[in-house]
PDB file of the backbone (N, CA, C, O) and the ligand in Angstrom, with CONECT records:
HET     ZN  A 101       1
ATOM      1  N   UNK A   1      15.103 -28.172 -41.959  1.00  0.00           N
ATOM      2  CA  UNK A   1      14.885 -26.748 -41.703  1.00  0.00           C
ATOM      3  C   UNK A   1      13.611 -26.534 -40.896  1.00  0.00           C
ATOM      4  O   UNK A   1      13.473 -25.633 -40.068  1.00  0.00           O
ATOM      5  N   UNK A   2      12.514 -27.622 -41.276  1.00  0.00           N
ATOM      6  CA  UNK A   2      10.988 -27.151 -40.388  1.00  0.00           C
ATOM      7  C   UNK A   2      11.713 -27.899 -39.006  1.00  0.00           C
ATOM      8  O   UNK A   2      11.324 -27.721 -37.852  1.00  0.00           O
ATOM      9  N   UNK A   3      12.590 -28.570 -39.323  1.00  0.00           N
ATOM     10  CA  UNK A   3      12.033 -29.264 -37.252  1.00  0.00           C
ATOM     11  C   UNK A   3      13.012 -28.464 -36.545  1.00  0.00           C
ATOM     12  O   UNK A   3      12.726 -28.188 -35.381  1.00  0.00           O
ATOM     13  N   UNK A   4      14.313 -27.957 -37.097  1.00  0.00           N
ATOM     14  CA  UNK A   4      14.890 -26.305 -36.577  1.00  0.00           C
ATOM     15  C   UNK A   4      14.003 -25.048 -36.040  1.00  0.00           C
ATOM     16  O   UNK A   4      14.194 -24.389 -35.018  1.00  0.00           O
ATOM     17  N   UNK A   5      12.898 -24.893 -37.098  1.00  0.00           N
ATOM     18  CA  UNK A   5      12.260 -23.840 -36.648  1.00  0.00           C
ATOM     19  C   UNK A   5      11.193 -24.196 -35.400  1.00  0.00           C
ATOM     20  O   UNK A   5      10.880 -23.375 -34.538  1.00  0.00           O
ATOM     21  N   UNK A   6      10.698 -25.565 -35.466  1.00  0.00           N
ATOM     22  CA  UNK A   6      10.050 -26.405 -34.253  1.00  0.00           C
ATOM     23  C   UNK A   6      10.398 -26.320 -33.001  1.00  0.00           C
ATOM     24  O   UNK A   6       9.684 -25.988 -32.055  1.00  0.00           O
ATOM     25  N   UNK A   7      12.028 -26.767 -32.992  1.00  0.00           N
ATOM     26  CA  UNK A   7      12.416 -26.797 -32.093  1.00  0.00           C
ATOM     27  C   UNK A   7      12.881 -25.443 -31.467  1.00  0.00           C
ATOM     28  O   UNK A   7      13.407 -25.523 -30.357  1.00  0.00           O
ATOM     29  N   UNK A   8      12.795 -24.624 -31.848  1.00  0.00           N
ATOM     30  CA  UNK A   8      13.281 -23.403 -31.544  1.00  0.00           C
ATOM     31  C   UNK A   8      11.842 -22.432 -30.985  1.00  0.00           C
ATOM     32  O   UNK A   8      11.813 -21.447 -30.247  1.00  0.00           O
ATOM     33  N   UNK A   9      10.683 -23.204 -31.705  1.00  0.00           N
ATOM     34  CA  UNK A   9       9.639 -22.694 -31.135  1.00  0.00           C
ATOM     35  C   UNK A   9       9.512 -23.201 -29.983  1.00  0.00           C
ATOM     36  O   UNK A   9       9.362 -22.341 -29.114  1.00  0.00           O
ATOM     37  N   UNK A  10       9.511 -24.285 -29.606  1.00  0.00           N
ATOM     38  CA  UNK A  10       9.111 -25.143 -28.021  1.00  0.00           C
ATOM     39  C   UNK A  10      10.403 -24.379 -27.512  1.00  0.00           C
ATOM     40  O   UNK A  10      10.036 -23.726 -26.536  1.00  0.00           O
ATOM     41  N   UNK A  11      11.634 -24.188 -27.721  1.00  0.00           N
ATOM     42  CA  UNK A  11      12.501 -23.691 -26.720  1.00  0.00           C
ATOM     43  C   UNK A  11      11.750 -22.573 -26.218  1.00  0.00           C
ATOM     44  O   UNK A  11      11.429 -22.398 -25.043  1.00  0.00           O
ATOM     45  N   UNK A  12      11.452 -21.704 -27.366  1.00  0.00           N
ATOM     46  CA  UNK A  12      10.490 -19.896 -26.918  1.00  0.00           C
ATOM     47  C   UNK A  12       9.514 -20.348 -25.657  1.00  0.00           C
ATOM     48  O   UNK A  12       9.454 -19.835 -24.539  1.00  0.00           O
ATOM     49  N   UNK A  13       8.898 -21.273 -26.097  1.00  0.00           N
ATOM     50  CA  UNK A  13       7.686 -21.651 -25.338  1.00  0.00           C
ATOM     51  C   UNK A  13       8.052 -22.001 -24.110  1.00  0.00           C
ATOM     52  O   UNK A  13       7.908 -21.087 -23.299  1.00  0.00           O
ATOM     53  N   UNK A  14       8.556 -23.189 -23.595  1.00  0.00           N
ATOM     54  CA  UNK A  14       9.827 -23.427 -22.326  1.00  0.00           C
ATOM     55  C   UNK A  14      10.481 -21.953 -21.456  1.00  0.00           C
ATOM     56  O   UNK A  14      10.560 -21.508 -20.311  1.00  0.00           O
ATOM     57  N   UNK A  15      10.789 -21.658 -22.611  1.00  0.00           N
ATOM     58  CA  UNK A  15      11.072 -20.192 -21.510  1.00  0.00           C
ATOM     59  C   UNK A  15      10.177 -19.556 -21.375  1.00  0.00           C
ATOM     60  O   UNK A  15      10.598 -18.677 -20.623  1.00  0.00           O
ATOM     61  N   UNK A  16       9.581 -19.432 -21.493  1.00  0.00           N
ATOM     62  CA  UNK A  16       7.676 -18.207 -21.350  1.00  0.00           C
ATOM     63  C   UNK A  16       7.738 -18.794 -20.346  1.00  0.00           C
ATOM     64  O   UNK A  16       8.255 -18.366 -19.314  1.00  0.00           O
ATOM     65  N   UNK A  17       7.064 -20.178 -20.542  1.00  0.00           N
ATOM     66  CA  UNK A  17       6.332 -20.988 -19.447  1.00  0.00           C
ATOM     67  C   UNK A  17       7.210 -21.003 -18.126  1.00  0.00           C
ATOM     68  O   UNK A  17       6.674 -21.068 -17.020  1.00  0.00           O
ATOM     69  N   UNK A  18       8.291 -20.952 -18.258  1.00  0.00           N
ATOM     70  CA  UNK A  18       9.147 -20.935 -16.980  1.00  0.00           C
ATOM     71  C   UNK A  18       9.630 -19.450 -16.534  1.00  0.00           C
ATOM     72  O   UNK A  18       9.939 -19.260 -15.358  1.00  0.00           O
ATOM     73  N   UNK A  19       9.684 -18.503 -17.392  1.00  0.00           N
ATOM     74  CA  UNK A  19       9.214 -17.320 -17.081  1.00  0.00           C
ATOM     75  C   UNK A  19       8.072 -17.133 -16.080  1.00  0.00           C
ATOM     76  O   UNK A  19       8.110 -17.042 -14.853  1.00  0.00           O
ATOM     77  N   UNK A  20       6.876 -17.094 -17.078  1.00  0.00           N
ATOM     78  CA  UNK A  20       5.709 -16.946 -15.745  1.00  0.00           C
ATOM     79  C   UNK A  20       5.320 -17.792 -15.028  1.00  0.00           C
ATOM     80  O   UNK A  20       4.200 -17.600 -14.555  1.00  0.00           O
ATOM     81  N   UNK A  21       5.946 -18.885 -14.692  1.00  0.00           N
ATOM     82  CA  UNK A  21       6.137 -19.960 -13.198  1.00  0.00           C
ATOM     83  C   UNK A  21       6.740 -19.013 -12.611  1.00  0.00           C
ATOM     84  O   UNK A  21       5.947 -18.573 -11.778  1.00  0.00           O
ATOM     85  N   UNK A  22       8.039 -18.245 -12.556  1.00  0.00           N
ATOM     86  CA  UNK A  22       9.113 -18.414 -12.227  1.00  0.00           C
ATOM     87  C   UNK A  22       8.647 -16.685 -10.990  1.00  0.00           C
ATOM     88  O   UNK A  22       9.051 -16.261  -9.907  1.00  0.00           O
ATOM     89  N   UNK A  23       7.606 -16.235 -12.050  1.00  0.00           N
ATOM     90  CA  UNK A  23       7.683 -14.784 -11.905  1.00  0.00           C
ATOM     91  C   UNK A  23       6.799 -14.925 -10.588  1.00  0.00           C
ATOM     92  O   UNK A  23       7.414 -14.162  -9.842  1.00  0.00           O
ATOM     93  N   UNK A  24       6.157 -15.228 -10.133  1.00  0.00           N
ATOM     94  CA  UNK A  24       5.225 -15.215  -8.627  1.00  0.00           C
ATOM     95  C   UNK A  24       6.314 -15.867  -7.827  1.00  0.00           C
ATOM     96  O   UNK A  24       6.116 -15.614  -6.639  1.00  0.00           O
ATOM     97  N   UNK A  25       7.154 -16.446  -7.963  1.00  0.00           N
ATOM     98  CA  UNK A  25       7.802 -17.188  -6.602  1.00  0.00           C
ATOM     99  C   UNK A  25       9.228 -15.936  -6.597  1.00  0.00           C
ATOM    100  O   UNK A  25      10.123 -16.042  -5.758  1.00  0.00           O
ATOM    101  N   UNK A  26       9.229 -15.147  -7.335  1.00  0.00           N
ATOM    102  CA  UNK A  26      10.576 -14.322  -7.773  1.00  0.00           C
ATOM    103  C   UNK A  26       9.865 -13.100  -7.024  1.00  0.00           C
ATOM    104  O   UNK A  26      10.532 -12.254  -6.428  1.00  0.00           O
ATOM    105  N   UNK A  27       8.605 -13.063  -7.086  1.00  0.00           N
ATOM    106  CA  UNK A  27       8.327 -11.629  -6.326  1.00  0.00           C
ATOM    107  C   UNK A  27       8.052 -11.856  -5.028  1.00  0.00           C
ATOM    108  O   UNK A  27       7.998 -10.869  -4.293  1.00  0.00           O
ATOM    109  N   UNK A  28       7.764 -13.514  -4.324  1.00  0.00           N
ATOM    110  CA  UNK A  28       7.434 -13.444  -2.907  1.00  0.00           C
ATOM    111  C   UNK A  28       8.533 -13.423  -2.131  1.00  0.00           C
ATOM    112  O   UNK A  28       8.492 -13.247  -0.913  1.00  0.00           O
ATOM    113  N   UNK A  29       9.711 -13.626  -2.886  1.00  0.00           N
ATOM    114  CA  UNK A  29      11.052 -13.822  -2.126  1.00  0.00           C
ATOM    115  C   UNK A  29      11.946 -12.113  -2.413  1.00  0.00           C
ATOM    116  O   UNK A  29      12.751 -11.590  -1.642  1.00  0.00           O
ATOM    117  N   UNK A  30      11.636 -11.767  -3.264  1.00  0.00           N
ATOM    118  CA  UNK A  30      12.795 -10.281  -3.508  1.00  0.00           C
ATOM    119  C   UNK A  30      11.583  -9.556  -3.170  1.00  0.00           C
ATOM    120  O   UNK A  30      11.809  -8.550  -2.499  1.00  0.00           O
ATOM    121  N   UNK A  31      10.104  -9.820  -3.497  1.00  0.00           N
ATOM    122  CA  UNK A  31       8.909  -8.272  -2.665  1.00  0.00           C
ATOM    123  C   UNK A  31       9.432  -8.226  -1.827  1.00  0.00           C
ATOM    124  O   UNK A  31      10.238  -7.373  -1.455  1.00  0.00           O
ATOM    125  N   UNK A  32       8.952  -9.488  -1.166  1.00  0.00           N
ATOM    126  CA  UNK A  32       8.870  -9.385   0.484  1.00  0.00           C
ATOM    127  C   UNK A  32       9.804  -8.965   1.544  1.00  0.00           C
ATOM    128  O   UNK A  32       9.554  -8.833   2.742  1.00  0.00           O
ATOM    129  N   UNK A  33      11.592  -8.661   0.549  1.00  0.00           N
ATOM    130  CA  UNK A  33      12.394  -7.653   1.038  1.00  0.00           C
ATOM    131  C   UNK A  33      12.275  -6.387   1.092  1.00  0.00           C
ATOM    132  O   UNK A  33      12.633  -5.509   1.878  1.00  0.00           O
ATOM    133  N   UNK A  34      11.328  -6.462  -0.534  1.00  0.00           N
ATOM    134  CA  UNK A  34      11.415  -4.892  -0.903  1.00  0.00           C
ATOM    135  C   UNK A  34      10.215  -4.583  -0.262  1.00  0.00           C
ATOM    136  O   UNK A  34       9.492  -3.981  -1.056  1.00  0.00           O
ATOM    137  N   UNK A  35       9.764  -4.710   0.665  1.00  0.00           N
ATOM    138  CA  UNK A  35       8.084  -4.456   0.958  1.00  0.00           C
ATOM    139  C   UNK A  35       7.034  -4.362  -0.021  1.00  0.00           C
ATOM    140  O   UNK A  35       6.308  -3.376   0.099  1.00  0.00           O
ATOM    141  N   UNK A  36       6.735  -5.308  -1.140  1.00  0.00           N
ATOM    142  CA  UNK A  36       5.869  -4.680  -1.952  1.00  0.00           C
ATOM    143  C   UNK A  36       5.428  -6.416  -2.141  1.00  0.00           C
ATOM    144  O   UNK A  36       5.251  -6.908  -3.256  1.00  0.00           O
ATOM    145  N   UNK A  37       5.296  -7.196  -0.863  1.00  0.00           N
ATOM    146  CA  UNK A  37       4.543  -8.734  -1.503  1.00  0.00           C
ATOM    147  C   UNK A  37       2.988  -8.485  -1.398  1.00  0.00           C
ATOM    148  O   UNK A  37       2.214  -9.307  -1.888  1.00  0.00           O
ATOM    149  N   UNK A  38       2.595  -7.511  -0.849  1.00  0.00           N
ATOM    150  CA  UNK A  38       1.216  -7.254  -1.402  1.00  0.00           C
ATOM    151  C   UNK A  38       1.370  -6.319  -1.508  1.00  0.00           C
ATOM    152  O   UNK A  38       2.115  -5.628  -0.813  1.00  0.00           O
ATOM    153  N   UNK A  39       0.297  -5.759  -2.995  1.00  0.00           N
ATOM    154  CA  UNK A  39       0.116  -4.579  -3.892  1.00  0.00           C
ATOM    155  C   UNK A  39      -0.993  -3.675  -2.726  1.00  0.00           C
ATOM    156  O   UNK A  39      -1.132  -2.460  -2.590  1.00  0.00           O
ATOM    157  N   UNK A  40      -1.611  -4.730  -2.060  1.00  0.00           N
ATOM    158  CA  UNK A  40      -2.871  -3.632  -1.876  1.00  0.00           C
ATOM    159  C   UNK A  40      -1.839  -3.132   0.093  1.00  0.00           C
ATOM    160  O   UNK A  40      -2.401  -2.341   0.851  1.00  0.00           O
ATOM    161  N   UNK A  41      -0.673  -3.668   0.425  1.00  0.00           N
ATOM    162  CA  UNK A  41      -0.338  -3.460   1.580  1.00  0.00           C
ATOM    163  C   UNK A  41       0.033  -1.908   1.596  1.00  0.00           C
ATOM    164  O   UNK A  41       0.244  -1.356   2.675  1.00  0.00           O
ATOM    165  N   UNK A  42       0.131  -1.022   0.073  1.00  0.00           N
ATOM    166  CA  UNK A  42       1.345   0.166   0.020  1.00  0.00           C
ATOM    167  C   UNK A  42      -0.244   0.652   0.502  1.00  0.00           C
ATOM    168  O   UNK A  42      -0.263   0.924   1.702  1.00  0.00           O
ATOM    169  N   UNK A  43      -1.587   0.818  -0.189  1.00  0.00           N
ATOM    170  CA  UNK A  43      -2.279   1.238  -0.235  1.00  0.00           C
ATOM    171  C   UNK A  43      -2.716   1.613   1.145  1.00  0.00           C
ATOM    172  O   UNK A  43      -3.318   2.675   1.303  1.00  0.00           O
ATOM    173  N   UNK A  44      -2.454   0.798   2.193  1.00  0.00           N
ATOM    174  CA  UNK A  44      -3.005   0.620   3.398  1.00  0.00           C
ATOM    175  C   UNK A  44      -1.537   1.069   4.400  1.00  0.00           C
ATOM    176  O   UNK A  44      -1.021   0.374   5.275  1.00  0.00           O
ATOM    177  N   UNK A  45      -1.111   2.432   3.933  1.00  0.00           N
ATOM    178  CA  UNK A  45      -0.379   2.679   4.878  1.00  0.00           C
ATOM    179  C   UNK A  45      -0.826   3.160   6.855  1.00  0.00           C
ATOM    180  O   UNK A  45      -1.771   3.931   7.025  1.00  0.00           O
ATOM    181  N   UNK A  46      -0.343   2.818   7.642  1.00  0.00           N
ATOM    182  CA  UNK A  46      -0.342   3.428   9.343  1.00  0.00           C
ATOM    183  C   UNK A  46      -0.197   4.450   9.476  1.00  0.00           C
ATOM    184  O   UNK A  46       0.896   4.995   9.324  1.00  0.00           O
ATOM    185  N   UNK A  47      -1.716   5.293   9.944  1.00  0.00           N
ATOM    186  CA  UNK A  47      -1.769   6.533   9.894  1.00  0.00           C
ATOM    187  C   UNK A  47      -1.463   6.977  11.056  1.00  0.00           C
ATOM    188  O   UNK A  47      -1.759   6.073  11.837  1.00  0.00           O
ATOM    189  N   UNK A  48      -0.788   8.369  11.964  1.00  0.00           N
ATOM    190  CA  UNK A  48      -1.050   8.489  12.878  1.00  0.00           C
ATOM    191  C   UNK A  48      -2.540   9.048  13.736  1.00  0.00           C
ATOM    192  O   UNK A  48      -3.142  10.089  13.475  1.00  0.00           O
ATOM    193  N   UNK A  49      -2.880   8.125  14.713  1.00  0.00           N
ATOM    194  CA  UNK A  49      -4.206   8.527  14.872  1.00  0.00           C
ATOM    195  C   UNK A  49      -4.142   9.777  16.588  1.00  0.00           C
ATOM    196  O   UNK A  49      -3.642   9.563  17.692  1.00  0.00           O
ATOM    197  N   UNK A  50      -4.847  10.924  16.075  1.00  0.00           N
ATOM    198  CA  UNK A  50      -4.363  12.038  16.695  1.00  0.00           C
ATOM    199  C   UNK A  50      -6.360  12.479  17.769  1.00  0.00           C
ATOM    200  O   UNK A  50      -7.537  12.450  17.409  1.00  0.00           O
ATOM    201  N   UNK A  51      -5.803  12.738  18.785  1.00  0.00           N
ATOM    202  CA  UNK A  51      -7.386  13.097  19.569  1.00  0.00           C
ATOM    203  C   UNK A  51      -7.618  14.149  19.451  1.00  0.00           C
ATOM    204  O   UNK A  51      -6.756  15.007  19.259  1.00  0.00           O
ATOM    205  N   UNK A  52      -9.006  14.400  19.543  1.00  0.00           N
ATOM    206  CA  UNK A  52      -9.727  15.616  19.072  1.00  0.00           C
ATOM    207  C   UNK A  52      -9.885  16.096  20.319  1.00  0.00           C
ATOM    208  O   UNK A  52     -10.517  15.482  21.179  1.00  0.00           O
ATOM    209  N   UNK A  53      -9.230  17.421  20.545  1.00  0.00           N
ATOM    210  CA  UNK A  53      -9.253  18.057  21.718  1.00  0.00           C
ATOM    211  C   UNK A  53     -10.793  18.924  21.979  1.00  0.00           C
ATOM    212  O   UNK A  53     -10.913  20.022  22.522  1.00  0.00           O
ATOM    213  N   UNK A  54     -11.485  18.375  21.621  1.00  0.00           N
ATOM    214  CA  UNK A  54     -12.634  18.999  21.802  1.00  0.00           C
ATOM    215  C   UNK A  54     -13.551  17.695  22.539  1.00  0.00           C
ATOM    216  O   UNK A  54     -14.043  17.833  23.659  1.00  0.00           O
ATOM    217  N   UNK A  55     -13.729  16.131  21.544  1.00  0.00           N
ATOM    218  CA  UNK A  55     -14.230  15.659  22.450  1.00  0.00           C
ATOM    219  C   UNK A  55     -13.579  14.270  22.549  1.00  0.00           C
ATOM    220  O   UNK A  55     -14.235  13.544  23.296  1.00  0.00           O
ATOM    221  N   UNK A  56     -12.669  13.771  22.113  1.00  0.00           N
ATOM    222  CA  UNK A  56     -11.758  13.016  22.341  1.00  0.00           C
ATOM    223  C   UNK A  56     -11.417  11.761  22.095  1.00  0.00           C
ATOM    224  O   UNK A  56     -10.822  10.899  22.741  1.00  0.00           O
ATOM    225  N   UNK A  57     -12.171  11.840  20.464  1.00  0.00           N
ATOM    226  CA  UNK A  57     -12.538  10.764  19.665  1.00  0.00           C
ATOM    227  C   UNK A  57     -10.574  10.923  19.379  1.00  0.00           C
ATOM    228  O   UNK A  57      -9.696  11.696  19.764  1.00  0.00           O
ATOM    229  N   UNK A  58     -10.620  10.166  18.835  1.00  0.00           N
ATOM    230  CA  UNK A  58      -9.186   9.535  17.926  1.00  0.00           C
ATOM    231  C   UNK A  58      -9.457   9.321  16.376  1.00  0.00           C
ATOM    232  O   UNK A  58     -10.048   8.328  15.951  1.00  0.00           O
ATOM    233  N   UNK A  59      -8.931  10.424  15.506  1.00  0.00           N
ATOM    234  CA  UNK A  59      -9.100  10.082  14.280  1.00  0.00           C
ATOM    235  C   UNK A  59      -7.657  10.498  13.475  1.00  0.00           C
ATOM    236  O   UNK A  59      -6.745  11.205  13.904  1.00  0.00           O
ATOM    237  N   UNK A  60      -7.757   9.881  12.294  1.00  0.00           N
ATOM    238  CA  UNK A  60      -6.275   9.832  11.270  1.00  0.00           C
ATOM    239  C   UNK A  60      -6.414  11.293  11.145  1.00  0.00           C
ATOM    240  O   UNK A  60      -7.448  11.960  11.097  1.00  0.00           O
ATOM    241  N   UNK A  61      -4.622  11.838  11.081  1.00  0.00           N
ATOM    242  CA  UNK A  61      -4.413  13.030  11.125  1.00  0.00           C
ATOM    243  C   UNK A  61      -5.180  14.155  10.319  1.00  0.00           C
ATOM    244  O   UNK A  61      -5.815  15.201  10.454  1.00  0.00           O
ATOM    245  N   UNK A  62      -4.567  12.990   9.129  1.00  0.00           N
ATOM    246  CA  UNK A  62      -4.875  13.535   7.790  1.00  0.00           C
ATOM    247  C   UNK A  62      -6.664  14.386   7.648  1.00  0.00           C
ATOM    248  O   UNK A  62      -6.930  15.379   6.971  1.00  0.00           O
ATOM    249  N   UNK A  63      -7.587  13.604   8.499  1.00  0.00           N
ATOM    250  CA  UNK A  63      -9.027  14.164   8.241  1.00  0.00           C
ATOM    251  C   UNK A  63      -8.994  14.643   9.452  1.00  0.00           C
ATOM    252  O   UNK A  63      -9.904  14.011   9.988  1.00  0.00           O
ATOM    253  N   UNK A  64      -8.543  15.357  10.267  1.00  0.00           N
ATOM    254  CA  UNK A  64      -8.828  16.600  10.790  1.00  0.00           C
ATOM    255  C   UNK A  64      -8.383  17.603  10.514  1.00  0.00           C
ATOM    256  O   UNK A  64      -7.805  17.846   9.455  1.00  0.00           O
ATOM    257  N   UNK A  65      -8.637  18.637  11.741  1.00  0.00           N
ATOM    258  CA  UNK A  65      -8.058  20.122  11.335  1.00  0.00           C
ATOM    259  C   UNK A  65      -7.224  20.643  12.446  1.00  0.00           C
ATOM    260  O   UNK A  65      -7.490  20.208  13.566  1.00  0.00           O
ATOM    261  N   UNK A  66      -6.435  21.345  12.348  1.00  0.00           N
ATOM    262  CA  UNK A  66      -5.137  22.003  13.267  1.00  0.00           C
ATOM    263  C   UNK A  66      -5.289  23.037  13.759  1.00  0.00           C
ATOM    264  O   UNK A  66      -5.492  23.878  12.883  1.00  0.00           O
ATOM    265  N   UNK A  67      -5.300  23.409  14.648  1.00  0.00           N
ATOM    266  CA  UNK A  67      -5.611  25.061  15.054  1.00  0.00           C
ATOM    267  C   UNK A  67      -4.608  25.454  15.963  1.00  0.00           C
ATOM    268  O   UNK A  67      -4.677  24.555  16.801  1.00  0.00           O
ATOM    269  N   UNK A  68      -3.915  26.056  16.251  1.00  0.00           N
ATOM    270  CA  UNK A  68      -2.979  26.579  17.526  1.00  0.00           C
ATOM    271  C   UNK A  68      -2.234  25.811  18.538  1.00  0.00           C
ATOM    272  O   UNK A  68      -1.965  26.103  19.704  1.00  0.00           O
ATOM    273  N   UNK A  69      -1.865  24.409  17.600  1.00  0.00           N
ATOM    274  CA  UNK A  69      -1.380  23.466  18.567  1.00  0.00           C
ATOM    275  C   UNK A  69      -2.656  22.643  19.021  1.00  0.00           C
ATOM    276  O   UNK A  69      -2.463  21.707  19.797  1.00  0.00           O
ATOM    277  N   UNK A  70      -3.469  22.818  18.754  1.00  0.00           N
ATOM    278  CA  UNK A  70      -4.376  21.960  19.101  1.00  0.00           C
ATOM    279  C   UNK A  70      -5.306  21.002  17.756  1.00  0.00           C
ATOM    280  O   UNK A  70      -5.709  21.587  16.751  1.00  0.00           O
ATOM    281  N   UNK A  71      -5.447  20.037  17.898  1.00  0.00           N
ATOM    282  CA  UNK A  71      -6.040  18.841  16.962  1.00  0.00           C
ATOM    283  C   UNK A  71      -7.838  18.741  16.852  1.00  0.00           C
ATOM    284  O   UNK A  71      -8.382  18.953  17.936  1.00  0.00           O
ATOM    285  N   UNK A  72      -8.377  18.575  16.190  1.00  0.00           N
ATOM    286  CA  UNK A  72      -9.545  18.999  16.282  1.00  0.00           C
ATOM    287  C   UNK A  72      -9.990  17.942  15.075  1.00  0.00           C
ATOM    288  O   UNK A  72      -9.260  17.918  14.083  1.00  0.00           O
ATOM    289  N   UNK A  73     -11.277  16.971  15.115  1.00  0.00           N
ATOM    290  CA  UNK A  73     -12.223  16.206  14.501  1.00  0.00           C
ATOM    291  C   UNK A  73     -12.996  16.135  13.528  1.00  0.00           C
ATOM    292  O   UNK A  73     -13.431  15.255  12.785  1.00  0.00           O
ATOM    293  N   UNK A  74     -13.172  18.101  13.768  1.00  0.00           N
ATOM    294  CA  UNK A  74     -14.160  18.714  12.410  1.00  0.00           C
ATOM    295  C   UNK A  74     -13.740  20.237  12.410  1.00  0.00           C
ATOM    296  O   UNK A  74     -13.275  20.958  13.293  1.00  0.00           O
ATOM    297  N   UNK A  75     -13.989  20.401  11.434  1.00  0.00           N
ATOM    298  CA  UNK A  75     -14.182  22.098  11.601  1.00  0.00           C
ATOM    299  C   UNK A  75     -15.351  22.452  12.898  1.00  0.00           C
ATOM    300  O   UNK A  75     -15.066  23.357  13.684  1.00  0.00           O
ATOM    301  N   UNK A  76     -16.375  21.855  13.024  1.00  0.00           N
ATOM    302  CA  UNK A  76     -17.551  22.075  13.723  1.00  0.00           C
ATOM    303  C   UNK A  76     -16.356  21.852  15.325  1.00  0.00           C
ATOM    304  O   UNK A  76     -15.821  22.879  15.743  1.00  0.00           O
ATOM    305  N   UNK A  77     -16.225  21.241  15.657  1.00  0.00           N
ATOM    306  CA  UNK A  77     -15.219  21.022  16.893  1.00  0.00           C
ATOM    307  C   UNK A  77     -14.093  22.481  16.994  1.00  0.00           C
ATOM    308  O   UNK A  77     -13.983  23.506  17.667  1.00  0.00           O
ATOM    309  N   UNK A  78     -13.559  21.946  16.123  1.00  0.00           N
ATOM    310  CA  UNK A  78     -12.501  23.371  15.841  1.00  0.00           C
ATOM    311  C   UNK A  78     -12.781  24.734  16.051  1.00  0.00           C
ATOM    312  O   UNK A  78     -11.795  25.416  16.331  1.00  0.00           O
ATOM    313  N   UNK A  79     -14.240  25.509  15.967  1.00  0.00           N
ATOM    314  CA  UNK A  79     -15.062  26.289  16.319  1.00  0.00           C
ATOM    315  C   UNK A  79     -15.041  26.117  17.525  1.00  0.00           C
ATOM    316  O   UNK A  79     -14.197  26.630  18.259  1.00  0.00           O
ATOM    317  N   UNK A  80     -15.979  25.358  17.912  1.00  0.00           N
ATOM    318  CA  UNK A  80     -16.169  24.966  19.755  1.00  0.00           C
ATOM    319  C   UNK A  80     -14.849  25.075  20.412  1.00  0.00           C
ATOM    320  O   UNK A  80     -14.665  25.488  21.557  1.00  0.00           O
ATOM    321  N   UNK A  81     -14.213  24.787  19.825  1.00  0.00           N
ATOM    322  CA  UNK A  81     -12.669  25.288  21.009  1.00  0.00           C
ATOM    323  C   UNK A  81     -12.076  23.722  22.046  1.00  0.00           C
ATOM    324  O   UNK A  81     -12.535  22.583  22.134  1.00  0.00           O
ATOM    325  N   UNK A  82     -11.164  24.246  22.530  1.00  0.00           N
ATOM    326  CA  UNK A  82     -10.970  23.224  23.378  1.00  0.00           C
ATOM    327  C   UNK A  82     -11.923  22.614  24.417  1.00  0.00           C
ATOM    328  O   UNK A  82     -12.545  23.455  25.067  1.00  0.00           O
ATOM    329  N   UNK A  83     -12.199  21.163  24.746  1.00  0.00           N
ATOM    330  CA  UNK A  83     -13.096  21.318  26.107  1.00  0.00           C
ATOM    331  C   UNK A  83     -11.992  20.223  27.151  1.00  0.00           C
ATOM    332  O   UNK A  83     -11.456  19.206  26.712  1.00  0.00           O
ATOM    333  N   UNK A  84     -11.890  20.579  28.139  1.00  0.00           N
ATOM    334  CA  UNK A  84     -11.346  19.750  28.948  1.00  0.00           C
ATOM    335  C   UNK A  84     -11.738  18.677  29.725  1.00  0.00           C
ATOM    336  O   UNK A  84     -10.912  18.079  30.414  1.00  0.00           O
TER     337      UNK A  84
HETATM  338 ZN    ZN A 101     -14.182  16.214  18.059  1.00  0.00          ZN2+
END
């Protein structure tokens, strides 16, 4: 009865252990379909980078400001108006 319960423990153990072997080579092959083989890649999404019609820096959309069809760097720019 003890070398039943023995052996049934090393089986548990065998599968863990080949579990978490198993689990890094299982995510570089099905991530890397699903786009997610690096965690920090979602983080670092491609922003579009948009020019500041005032003086014609290039910055991510997201941190500027919009005014009338026109793209702007800062609020401080956005004031100043277009310059050509
Ligand atoms: Zn600007």
């Amino acid at each position: 009865m003890r070398n039943l319960l023995i052996f049934v423990l090393v089986l548990i153990v065998i599968w863990w252990v080949r579990r978490a072997l198993a689990r890094p080579r299982g995510d570089g092959t099905d991530g890397g379909a699903r786009g997610r083989h690096e965690p920090g890649a979602h983080a670092i999404t491609p922003e579009r980078m948009v020019e500041c019609a005032h003086c014609g820096v290039h910055i991510p959309e997201s941190e500027g400001v919009r005014e009338g069809g026109h793209f702007f760097c800062s609020d401080e720019h956005r004031r100043l108006g277009v310059r050509p």
